[in-house]
C-alpha positions as CSV (number, residue, x, y, z in Angstrom):
1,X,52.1,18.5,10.0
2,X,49.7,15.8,9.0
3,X,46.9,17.6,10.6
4,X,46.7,20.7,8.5
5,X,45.4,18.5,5.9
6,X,42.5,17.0,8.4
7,X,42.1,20.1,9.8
8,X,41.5,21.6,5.9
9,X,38.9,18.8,5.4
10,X,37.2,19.8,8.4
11,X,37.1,23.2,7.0
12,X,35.6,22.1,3.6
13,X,32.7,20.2,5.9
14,X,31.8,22.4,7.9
15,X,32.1,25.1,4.9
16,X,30.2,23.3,2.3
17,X,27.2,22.1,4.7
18,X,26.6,25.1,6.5
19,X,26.7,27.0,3.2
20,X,24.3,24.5,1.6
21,X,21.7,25.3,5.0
22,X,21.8,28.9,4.6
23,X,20.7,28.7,0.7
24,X,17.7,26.2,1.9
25,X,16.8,28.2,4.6
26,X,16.5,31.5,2.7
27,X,14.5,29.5,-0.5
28,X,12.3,28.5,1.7
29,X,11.7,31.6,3.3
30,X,11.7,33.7,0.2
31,X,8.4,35.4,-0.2
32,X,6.4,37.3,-2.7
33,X,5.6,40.0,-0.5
34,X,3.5,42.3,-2.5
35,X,1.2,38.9,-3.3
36,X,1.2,38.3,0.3
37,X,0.3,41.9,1.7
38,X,-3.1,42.3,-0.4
39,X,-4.0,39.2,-0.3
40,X,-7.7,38.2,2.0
41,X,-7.7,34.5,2.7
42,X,-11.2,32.8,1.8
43,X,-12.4,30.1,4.0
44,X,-10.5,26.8,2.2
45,X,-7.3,29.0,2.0
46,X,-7.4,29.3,6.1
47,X,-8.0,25.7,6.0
48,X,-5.6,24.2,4.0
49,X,-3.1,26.8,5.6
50,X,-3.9,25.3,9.1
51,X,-4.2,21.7,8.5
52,X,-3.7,21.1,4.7
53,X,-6.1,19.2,1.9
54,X,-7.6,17.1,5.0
55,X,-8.6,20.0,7.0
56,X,-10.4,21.5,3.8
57,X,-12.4,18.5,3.4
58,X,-13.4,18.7,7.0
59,X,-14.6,22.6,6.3
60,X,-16.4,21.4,3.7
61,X,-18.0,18.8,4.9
62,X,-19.0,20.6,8.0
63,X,-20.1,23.7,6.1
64,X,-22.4,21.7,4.0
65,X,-23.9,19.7,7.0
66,X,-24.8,23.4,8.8
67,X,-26.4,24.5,5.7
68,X,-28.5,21.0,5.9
69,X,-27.1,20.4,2.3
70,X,-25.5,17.0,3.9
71,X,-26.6,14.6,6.6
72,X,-23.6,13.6,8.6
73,X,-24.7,11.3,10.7
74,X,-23.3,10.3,14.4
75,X,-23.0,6.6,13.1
76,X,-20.0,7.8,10.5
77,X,-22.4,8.0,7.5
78,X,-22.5,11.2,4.9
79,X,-26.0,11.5,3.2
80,X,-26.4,14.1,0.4
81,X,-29.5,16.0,0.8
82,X,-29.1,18.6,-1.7
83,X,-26.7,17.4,-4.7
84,X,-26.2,20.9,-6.3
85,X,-22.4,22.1,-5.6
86,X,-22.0,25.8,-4.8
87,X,-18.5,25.3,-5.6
88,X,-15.8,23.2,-7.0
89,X,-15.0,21.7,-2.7
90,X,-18.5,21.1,-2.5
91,X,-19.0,19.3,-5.8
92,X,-15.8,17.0,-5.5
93,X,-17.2,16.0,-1.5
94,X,-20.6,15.4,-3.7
95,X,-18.9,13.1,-6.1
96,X,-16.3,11.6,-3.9
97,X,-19.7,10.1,-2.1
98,X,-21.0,9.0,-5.1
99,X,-24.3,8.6,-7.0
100,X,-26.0,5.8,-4.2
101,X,-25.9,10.1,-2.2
102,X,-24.4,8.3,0.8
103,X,-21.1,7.0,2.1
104,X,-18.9,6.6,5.0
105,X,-17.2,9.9,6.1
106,X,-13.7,8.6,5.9
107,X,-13.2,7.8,2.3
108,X,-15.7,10.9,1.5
109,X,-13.0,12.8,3.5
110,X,-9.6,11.3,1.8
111,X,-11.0,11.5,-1.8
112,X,-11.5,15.2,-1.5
113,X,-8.3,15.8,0.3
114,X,-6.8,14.0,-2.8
115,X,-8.7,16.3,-5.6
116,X,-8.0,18.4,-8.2
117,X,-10.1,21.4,-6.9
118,X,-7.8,21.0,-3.6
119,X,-4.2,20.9,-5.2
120,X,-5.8,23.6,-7.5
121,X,-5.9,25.6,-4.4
122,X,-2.5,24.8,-2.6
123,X,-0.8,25.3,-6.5
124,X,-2.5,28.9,-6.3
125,X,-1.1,29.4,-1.6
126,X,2.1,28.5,-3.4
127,X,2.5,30.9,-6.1
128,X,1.2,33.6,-3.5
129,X,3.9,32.8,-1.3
130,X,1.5,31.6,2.0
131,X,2.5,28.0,1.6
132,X,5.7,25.7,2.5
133,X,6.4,24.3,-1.6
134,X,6.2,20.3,-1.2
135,X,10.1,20.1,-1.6
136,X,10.9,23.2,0.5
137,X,11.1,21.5,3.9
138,X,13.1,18.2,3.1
139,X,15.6,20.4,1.2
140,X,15.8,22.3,4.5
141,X,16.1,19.2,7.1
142,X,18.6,17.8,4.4
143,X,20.8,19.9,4.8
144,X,20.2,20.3,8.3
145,X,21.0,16.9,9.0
146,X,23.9,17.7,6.9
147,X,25.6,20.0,8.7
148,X,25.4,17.7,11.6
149,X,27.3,14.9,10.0
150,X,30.0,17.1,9.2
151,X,30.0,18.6,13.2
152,X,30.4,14.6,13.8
153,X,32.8,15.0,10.9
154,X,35.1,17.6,12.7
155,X,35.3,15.8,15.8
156,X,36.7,13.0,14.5
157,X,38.8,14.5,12.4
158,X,40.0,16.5,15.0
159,X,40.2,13.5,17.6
160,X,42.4,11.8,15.0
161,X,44.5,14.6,14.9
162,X,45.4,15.0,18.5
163,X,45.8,11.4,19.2
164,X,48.3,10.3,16.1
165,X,51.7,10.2,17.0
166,X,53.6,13.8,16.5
167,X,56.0,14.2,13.3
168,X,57.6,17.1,15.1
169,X,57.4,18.8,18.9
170,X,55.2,21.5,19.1
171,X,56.9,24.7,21.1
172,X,55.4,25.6,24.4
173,X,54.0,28.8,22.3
174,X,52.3,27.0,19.4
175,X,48.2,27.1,19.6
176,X,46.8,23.6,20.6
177,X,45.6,20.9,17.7
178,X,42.6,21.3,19.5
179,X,41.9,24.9,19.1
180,X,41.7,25.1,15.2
181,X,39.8,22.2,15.4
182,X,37.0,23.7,17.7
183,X,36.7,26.9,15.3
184,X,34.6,24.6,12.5
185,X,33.1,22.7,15.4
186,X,31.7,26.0,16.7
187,X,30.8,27.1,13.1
188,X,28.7,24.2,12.6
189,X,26.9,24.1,16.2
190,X,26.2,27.8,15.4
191,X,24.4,27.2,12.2
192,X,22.5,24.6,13.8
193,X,21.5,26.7,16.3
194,X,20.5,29.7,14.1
195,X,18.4,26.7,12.0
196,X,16.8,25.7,15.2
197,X,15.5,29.5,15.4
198,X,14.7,30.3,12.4
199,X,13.4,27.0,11.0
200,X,11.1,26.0,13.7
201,X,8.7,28.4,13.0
202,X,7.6,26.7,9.6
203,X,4.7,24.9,10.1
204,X,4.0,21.8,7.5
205,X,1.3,23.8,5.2
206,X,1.9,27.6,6.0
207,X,4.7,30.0,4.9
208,X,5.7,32.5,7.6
209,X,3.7,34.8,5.5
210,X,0.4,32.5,5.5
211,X,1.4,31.7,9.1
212,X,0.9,35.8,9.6
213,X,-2.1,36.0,7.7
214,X,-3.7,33.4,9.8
215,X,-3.0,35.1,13.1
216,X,-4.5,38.3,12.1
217,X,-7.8,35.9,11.0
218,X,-7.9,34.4,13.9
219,X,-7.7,38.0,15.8
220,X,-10.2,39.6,14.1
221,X,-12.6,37.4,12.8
222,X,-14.8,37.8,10.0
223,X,-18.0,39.8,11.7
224,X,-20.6,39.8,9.0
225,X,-22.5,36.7,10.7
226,X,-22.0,33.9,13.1
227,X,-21.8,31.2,10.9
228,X,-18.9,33.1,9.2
229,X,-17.1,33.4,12.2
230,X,-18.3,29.5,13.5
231,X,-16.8,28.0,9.7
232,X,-13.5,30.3,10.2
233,X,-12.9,28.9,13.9
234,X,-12.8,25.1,12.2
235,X,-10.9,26.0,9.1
236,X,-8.3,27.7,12.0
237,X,-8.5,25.0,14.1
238,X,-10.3,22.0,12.8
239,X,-12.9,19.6,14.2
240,X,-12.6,20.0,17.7
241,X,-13.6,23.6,16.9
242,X,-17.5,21.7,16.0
243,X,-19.9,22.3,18.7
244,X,-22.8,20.2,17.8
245,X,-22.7,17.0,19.4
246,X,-24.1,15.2,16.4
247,X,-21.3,16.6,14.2
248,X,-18.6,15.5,17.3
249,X,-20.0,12.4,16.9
250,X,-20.0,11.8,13.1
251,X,-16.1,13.2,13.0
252,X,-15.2,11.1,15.9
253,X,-16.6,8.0,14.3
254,X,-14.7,8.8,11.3
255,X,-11.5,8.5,13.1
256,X,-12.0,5.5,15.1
257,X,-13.4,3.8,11.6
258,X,-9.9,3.0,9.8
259,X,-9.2,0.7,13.3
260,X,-12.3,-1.0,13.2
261,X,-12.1,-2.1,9.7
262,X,-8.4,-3.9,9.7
């Protein structure tokens, strides 16, 4: 009866790691819903919701180019025109470009992904609930990739059960080795496949309550003007959202720079 005791430790595998998914998944799903449910998302919130800190800079640096506060120019260059911040995003893309007023677009664009004003606001998404906590996701795939070392755990468990010699003859009306062995083997494919379902939904920067939040933004857009509505359609969905030329070019120059320079 060797096989109990496998067929225990396959238990206390498929136990231990699906238990350990289910608390992940439901920490990273827990929500402050009252936060959530009153809560009007500004322009850099939508942005850092849809594409994190490096889709705020873009907002930023697009928003100050249409109000002809900053040159971006289709060659990859950012030119200050007005050096006056309105804000803290607009002050930290002033500074990141530095006091010569102009700079190439890429490093403009990772130094204000990477400042204070911008982990300022993804500390503040956080606490609200609308945004996936830094360690929320690797706890969750974790233990996701937990549970499937112990399903690769039962089966060989269970194949090492079946194939050692037998201590005793089984009767004709005794349950198959086999059979207790599939029950944590289904146990674990089932939580995988509930984690598949619910998990997959999560998106890198929003919670599913940001994620919800979003979609309604993006069904009823802000109406009080069209540049409202023209800034919330590239904080939604980023650069490819610009439709001046120029601006296509300077963003497109941007991302072909990094190659050009190794």
């Amino acid at each position: 009866m060797f096989w109990v005791l496998l067929l225990l430790l396959a238990w206390a595998a498929a136990g231990i790691s699906c238990t350990r998914l289910c608390l992940a998944a439901v920490r990273a799903a827990a929500v402050d819903a009252d936060a959530a449910r009153g809560h009007h998302l500004t322009l850099y919130e939508a942005a850092f919701l849809s594409g994190g800190p490096a889709r705020v800079a873009d907002l930023t640096l697009v928003s100050m180019a249409r109000q002809r506060r900053l040159l971006l120019a289709h060659t990859g260059w950012a030119t200050v025109v007005d050096p006056r911040g309105r804000d803290e995003m607009e002050r930290s893309v002033i500074g990141a470009i530095g006091p010569q007023g102009q700079s190439r677009i890429a490093p403009v664009r990772a130094s204000t992904a990477a400042a204070d004003s911008v982990r300022c606001l993804a500390d503040r998404l956080v606490a609200a609930g609308l945004a996936v906590p830094d360690g929320a996701r690797t706890t969750v795939a974790s233990a996701i990739r937990q549970v499937q070392a112990a399903a690769a755990a039962v089966l060989a468990l269970g194949a090492v059960a079946v194939l050692m010699p037998s201590q005793s003859r089984a009767s004709e009306n005794d349950v198959p080795i086999a059979v207790w062995f599939s029950l944590p083997l289904i146990l674990t494919v089932s939580c995988l496949a509930i984690a598949r379902i619910e998990v997959h939904p999560y998106t890198r920067w929003a919670s599913p309550a940001g994620q919800r939040l979003l979609g309604t933004l993006a069904r009823h857009p802000d109406a009080t003007g069209d540049d409202r509505t023209y800034l919330t359609s590239v904080a939604v969905r980023g650069v490819r959202a610009v439709g001046e030329p120029e601006l296509r070019a300077a963003f497109a120059h941007r991302d072909r720079s990094p190659e050009r320079q190794r």
